[in-house]
C-alpha positions in Angstrom: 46.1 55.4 114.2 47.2 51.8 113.7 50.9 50.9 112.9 51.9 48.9 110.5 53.4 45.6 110.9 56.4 47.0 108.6 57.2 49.7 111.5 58.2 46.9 114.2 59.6 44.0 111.5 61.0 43.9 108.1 59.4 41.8 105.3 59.8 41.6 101.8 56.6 42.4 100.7 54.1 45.0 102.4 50.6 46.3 101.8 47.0 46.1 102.9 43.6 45.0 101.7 41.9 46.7 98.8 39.9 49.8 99.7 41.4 49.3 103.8 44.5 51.5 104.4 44.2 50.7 107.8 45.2 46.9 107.3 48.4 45.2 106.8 49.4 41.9 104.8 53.3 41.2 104.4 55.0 38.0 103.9 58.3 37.1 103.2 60.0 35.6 99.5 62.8 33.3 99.6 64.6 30.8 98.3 65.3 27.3 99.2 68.8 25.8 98.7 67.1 23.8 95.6 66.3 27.5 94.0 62.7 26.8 94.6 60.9 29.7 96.2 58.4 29.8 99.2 56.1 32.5 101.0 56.9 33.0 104.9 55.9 34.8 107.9 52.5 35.3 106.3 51.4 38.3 108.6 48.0 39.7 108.6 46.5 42.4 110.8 43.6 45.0 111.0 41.1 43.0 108.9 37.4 43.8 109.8 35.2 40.8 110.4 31.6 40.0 111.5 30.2 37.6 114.1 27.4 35.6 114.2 25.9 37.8 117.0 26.1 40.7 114.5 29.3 42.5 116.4 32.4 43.2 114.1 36.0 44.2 114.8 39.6 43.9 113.5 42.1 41.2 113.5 45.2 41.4 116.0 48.3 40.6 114.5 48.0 37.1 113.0 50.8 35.2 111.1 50.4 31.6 109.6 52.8 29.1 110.9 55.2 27.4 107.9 55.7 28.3 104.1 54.0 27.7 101.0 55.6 27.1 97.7 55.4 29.1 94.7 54.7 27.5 91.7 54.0 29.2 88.5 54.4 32.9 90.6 51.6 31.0 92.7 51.0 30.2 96.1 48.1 29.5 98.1 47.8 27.8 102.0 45.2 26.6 104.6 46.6 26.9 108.1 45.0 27.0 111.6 46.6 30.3 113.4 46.9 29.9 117.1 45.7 33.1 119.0 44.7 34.1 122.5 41.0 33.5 121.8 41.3 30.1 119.7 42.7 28.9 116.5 41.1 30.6 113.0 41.8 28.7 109.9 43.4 31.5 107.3 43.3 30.4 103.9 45.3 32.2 101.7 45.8 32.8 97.5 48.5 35.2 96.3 50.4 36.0 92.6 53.3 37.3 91.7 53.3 39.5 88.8 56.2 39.9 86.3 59.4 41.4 87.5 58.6 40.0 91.7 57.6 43.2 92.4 54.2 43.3 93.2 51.9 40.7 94.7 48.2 40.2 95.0 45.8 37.8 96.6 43.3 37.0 98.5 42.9 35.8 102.1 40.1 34.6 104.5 40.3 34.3 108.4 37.1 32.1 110.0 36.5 30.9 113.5 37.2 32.4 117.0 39.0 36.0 116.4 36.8 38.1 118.3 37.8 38.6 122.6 34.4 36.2 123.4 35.9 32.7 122.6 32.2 31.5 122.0 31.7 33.5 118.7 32.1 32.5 115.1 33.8 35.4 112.8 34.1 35.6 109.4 36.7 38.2 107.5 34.4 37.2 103.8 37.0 37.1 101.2 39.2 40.1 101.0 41.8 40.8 98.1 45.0 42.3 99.3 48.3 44.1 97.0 51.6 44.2 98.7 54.9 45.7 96.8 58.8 44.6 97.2 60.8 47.2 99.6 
């Protein structure tokens, strides 16, 4: 059974993908010294995907370099991710509801992610819910 990213590191805001217990997104809320706030240490992790040979697997551990702001309980972010078998592009849209407490989104993973560094996966568009604590 897979761990979740929460058991070896603290972050503000934990969950998984909708209808995928076995995933994990987390990301961390702060503030900057001019009170605006910004998303960090997007992680990801467990999130099937398909190839264009037709095999499918789960994400490693992924988690997108630099912050994004949020404006409006907004944020959203295109990043490459640098892993073992290439570099991904995640693209990435989150809320925050009333009260900070809860967060949706929705985030996307394409390119090399499977172990053969020739194939081309695709996570689709998945929504994710993480909560405060």
């Amino acid at each position: 059974m897979p761990m979740p990213a929460s058991a070896f590191f603290e972050l503000d805001f934990n969950g998984h993908v909708r209808h995928d217990p076995d995933s994990y997104v987390g990301f961390n809320l702060k503030r900057t010294a001019e009170g605006n706030r910004r998303v960090s240490f997007f992680t990801t992790g467990g999130i099937v995907y398909s190839c264009e040979d037709t095999s499918t697997g789960r994400t490693q551990f992924l988690t997108l370099d630099g912050s994004m702001r949020v404006k409006h309980r907004r944020f959203e972010g295109r990043v490459h991710v640098f892993t073992p078998a290439g570099d991904p592009v995640a693209r990435v849209h989150g809320r925050l509801h009333r009260g900070s407490e809860v967060a949706t989104g929705d985030v996307r993973l394409v390119g090399k992610l499977s172990a053969d560094p020739g194939l081309r996966c695709d996570t689709g568009v998945q929504e994710w819910r993480a909560v405060a604590g």
